[in-house]
C-alpha positions in Angstrom: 11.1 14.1 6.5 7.9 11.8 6.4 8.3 9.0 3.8 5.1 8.4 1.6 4.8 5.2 0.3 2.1 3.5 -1.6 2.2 -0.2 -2.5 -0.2 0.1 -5.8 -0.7 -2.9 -8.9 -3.7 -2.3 -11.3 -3.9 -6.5 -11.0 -5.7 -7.4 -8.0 -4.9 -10.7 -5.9 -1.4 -9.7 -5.8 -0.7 -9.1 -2.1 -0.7 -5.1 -2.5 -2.6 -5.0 1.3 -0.8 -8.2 2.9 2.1 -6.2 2.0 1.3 -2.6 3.2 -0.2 -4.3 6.6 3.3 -6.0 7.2 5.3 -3.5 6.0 4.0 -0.9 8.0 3.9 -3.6 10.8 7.5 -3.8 10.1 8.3 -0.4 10.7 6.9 0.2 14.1 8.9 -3.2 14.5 11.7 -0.9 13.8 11.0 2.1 15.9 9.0 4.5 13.5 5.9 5.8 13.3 3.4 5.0 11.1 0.0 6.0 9.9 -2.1 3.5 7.2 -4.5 4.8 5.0 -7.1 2.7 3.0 -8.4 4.3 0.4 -9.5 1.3 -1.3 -13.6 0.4 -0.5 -13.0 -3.1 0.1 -11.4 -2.2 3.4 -9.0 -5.3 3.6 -6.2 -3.1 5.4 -8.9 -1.8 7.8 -10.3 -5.6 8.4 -6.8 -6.8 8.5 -6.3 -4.5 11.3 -9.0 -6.2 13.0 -11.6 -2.8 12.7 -14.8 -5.0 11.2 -17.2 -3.6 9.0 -19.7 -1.4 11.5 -16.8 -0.4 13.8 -15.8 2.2 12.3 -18.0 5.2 13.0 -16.0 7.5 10.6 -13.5 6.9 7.6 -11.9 8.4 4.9 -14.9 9.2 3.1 -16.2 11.4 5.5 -13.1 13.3 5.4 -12.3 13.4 1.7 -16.2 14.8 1.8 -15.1 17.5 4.4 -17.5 16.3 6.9 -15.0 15.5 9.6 -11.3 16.6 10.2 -8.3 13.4 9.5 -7.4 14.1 12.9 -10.4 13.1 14.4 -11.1 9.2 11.9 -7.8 8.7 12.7 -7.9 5.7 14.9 -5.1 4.0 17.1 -4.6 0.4 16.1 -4.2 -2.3 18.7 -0.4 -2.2 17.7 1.4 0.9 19.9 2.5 2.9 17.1 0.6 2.3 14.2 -2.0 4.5 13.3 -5.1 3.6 10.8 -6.9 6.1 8.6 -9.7 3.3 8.2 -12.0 2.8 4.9 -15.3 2.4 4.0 -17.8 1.5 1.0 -18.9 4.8 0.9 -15.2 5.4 -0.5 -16.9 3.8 -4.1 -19.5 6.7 -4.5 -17.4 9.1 -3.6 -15.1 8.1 -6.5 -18.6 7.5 -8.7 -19.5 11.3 -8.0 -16.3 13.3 -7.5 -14.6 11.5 -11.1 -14.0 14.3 -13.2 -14.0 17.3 -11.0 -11.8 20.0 -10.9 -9.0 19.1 -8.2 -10.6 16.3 -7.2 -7.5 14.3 -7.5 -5.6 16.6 -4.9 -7.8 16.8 -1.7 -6.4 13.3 -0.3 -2.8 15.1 -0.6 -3.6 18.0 1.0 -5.1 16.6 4.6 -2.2 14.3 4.7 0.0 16.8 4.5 -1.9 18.6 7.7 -0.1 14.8 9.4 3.5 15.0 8.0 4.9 16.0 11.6 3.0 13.0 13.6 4.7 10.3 12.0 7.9 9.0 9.7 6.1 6.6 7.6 2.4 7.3 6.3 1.6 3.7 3.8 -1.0 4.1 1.5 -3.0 1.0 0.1 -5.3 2.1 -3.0 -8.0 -0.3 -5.0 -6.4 -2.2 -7.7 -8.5 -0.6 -10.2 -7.2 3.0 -11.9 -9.7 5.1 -10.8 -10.0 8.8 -8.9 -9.0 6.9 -5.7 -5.7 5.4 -6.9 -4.9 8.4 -8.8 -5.3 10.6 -5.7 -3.1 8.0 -3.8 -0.6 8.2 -6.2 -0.6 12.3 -5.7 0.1 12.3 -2.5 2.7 9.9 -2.0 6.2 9.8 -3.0 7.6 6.2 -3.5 5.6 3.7 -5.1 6.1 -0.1 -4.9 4.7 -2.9 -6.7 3.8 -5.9 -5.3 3.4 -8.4 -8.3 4.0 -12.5 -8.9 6.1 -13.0 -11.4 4.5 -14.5 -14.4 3.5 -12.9 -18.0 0.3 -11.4 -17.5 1.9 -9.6 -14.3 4.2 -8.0 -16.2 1.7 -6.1 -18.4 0.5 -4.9 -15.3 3.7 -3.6 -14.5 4.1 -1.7 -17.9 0.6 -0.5 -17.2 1.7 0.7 -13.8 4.8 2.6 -15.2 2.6 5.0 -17.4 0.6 6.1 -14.9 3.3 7.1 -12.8 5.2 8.4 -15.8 1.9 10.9 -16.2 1.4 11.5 -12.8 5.0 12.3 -12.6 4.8 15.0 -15.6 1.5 16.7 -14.6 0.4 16.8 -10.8 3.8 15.2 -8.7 7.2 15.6 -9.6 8.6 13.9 -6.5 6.9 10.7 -7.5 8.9 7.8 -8.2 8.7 3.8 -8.8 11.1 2.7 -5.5 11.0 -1.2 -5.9 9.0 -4.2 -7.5 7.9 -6.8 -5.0 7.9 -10.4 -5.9 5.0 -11.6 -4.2 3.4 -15.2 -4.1 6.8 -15.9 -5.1 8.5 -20.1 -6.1 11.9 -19.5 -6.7 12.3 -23.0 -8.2 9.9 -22.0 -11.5 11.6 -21.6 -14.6 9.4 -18.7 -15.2 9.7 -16.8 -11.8 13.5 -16.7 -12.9 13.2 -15.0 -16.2 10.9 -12.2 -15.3 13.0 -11.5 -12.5 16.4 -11.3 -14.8 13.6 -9.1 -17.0 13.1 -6.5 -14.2 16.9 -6.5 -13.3 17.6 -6.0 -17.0 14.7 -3.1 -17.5 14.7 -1.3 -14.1 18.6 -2.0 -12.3 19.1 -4.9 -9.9 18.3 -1.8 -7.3 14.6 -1.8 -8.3 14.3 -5.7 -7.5 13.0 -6.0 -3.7 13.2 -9.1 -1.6 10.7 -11.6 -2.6 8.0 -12.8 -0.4 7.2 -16.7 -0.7 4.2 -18.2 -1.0 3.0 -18.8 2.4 -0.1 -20.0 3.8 0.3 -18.0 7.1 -0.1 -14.6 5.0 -3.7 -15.5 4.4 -4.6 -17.4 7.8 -3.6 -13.6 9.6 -5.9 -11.3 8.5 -9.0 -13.5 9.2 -8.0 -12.8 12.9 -7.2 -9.2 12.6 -3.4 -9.8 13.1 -0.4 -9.1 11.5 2.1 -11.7 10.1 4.2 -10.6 13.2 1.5 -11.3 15.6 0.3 -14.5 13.8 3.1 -16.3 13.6 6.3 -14.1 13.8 8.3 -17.6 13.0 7.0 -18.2 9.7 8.5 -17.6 6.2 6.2 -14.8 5.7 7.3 -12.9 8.5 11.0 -13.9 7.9 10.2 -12.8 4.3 8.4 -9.5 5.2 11.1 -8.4 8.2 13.7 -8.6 5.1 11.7 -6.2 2.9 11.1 -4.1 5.4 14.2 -3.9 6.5 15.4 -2.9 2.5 12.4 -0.4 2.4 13.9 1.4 5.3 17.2 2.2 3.9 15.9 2.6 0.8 
């Protein structure tokens, strides 16, 4: 059975897109294959990709607006395997116009459902911001993780992020569920990083506590060249860090 994960925060600048780039990365790493869709209009899973702004003839938009089938935006990265279902700006207006109508919230769902047989892993990165778009990204997937530092303000996020899926679990998808938080831009050696960690073991079972990924200055150097931490440097602490999570995802 196809896996749907979505790495989702309401807080941006925590990683959510480094992660679901490496992570999927990381699967086809491990033999699977994997579709990514951006639904968020800043694009930064379709840029860090290497698909630049004006490459991209068609994207999501054009099929949440029924203009032209998934199977025909979906593009074939430059990494055998993996799969993009790019984004777009236009992704912004058609939140700004579709907000509010009836069944809007299901229509992303229902096309990747048409793509369940093509691959084992379909990774969904939303915009940080709780809108139509993550909403509809939450609907259709199944797992969600949360990529988040560890430090206060972070963990209202968190709570934040547990009553939408809470709701979303009561009223449109029962099979949703929160499958791991993900330390990111993680310092073991803070006092701080250690007590919100023993806070999420405490709250959620040592389970729901994901391998952490370290602050690392090669996770921000790779998307500037379209790569993936695996291409960029596949010696560095970030891909060391991001094999390990992958790797826990995949049993998961």
């Amino acid at each position: 059975m196809t896996r749907i994960c979505i790495f989702a925060n309401r807080k941006g600048g925590c990683g959510k897109s480094t992660t679901a780039v490496n992570v999927a990365h990381g699967l086809v790493i491990r033999g699977h294959r994997v579709l990514l869709v951006d639904i968020d209009p800043q694009s930064h899973t379709t840029i860090g990709l290497g698909f630049k702004p004006g490459m991209v003839k068609s994207s999501l938009a054009d099929v949440l607006l029924d203009r032209v089938p998934i199977g025909e935006v979906i593009l074939a990265s430059h990494i055998a395997g993996l799969s993009l279902l790019p984004a777009s700006r236009e992704l912004g207006g058609f939140e700004l116009e579709n907000t509010g109508r009836e069944d809007s919230e299901i229509i992303l769902a229902e096309h990747l459902n048409d793509q369940l047989v093509n691959y084992d892993f379909i990774i969904i990165d939303p915009p940080p911001t709780l809108g139509l778009l993550m909403i509809s990204g939450l609907i259709a997937a199944r797992e969600v993780y949360i990529p988040m530092p560890l430090h206060f303000l972070a963990m209202e996020g968190l709570a934040e992020m547990m009553q939408v899926i809470y709701k979303l679990n009561a009223s449109y998808n029962p099979k949703l569920r929160m499958a791991g938080i993900i330390p990111t831009l993680y310092n073991k050696n803070t006092k701080l990083a250690k007590e919100i960690g023993k806070e999420i073991t405490k709250t959620f079972g040592p389970d729901k506590l994901l391998p952490p990924i370290r602050t690392n200055i090669t996770l921000a150097e790779a998307p500037a060249h379209g790569q993936t931490i695996f291409e960029y440097d596949e010696k560095s602490i970030g891909a060391s860090d991001y094999a390990k999570l992958t790797q826990k995802i995949e049993i998961l």
